[in-house]
N, C-alpha and C positions, 0 to 999 in steps of 0.2 A: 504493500500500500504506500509507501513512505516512497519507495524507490520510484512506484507509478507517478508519486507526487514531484519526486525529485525533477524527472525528466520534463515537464512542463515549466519549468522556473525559468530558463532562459529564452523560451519562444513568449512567455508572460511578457516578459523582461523586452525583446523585439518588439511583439505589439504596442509598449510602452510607446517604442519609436516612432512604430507608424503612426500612432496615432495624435501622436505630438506633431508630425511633419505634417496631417492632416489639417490641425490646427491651425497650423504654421500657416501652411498655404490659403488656406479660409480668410485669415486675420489680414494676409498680404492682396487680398484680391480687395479689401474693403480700406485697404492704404494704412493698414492699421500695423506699421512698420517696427514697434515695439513690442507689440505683442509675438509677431511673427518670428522677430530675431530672439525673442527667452524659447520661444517653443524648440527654436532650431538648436539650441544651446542645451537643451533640456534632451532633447531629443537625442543626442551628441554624445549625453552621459549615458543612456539607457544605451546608446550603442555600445559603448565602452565597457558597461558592464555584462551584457549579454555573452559575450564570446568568453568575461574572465569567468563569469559564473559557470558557465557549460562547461568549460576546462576543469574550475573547483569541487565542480559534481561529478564529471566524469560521464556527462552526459549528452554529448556534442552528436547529432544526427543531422544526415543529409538534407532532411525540412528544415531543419536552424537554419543549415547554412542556405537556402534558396526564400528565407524569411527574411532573412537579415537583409538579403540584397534587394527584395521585396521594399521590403521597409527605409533601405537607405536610396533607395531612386524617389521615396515620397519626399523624406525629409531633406533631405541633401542634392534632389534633383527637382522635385516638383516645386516646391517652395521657395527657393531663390529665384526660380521661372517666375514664381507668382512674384514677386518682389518688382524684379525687373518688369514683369507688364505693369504693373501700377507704374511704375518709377517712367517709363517710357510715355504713357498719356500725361506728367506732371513736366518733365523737360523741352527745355524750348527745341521747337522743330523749324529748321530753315529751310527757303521756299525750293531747295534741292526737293525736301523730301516729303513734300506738301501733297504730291498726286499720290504716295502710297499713307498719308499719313494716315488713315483709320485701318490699314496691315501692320504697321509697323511695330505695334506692340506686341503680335503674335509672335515675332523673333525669335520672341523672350524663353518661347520653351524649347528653339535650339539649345538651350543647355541642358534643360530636362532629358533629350536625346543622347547628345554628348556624355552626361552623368551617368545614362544607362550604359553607354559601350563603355567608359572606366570602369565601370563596377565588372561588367561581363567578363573585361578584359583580365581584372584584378585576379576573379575566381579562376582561372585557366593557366594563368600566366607563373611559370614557379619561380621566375627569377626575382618574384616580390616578397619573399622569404627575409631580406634583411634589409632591403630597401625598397622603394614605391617607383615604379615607371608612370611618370604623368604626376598630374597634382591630383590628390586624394579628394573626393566629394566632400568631405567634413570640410576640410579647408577651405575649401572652393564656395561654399555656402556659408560659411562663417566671414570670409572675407567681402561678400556682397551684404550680408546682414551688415556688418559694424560698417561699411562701407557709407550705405545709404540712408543705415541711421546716422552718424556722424556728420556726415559732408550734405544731407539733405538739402543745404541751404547753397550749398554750391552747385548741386548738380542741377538746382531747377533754377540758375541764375542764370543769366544772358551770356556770362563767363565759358558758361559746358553748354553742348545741343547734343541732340538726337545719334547727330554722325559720330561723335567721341564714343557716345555711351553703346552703341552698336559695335562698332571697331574694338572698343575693348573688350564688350561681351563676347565677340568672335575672338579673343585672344585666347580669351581663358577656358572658350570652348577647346580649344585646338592646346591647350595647355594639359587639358584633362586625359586626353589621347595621346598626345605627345612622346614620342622616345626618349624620352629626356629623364633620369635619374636622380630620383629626389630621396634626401636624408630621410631615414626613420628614427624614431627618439626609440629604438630596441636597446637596450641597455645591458651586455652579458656581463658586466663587472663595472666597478667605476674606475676603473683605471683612465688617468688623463690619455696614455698614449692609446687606446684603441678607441676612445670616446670622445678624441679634443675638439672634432666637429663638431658632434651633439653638446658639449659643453659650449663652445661656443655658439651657437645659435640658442642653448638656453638664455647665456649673458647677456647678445645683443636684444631679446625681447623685453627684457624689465626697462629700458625706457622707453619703449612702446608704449605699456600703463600710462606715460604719461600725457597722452593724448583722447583720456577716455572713452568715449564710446567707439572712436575711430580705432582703438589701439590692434585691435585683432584684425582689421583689413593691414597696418603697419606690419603687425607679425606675421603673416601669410606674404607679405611682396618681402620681408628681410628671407623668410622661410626659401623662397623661388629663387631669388640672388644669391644666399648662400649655398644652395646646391648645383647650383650653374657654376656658382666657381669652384666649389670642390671638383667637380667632374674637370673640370679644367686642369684642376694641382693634378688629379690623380691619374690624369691622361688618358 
């Protein structure tokens, strides 16, 4: 009975996520960008812990793992799409893009696409074992939440348009797919010489905090910079 109960604790645990990303995405289609970003944040943990629980119970099955990626295409892919369609009808649009401009907001869920082939990619892929190829959907969702809560006043100012905010959301689509070799914070020892990366990109993020709500869109582009140069040192 206990064991039958065991094994439900981290699909529990997944739903947590969907259904936070559900939220998430609801809140963001009503422009309700605060509430959207705690959901994805919330959502983010219950990720986090779904996979450590199934490991600590010793009850990890093949539904977990097609739940989980279930559940991280809601939160991590559908909900920063919704983000972005709000965000998209609020920025100024210049008279380039005036004959598509009641399309334009659709775009928004090229990344919810893009999100799904990372995630596909991720479960296939075995060389993501000690590190991540492409930028991971958490990040990728966390950096458009603190993004557009933060800078909101910029992005709908005469300063940013329609064409910046497209251009970059195709960046990060193509970022998420990308062959591009990015740090994992995997930790086998603290030792500084096999961890100086990960130490270092812990250090450069504490003054990030000090830009608060924006800090985690700051930690995500210090995150994409420091692994483009690593790959660079490490040849």
């Amino acid at each position: 009975m206990i064991r039958e109960m065991k094994k439900h604790i981290p699909n529990a645990i997944t739903c947590g996520n969907l259904i936070s990303g559900c939220i998430a995405a609801g809140a963001a289609f009503y422009g309700n960008y605060q509430w959207a970003v705690l959901m994805i944040i919330i959502g983010a943990v219950f990720d986090f812990f779904d996979g450590l629980s199934a490991r600590a119970l010793g009850v990890s099955s093949p539904i977990g793992k097609e739940l989980d990626s279930l559940a991280d295409v809601v939160t991590f892919g559908v909900a920063p799409s919704a983000i972005l369609f709000y965000l998209f009808q609020e920025v100024h649009c210049p008279e380039l893009l005036m004959p598509v401009y009641d399309l334009l907001p659709y775009t928004a869920f090229l990344m919810a696409a893009f999100s799904a082939l990372r995630l596909a990619k991720f479960n296939l892929d075995t060389r993501q074992t000690t590190q991540f190829i492409g930028l991971p959907t958490p990040a990728n969702a966390l950096f458009w939440g603190s993004l557009v809560l933060g800078q909101h006043a910029f992005l709908v100012s005469l300063k940013f348009n329609a064409v910046f905010l497209l251009l970059f959301m195709l960046l990060f689509c193509w970022l998420l797919v990308a062959e591009v070799p990015m740090l994992a914070l995997k930790f086998k020892s603290l030792s500084w010489q096999e961890n100086r990366w990960r130490y270092v990109l812990l250090l450069g993020c504490l003054p990030c905090f000090l830009l608060g709500t924006s800090c985690f869109a700051a930690i995500i582009v210090w995150y994409i910079l420091l692994s483009i140069v690593h790959n660079k040192v490490q040849g």
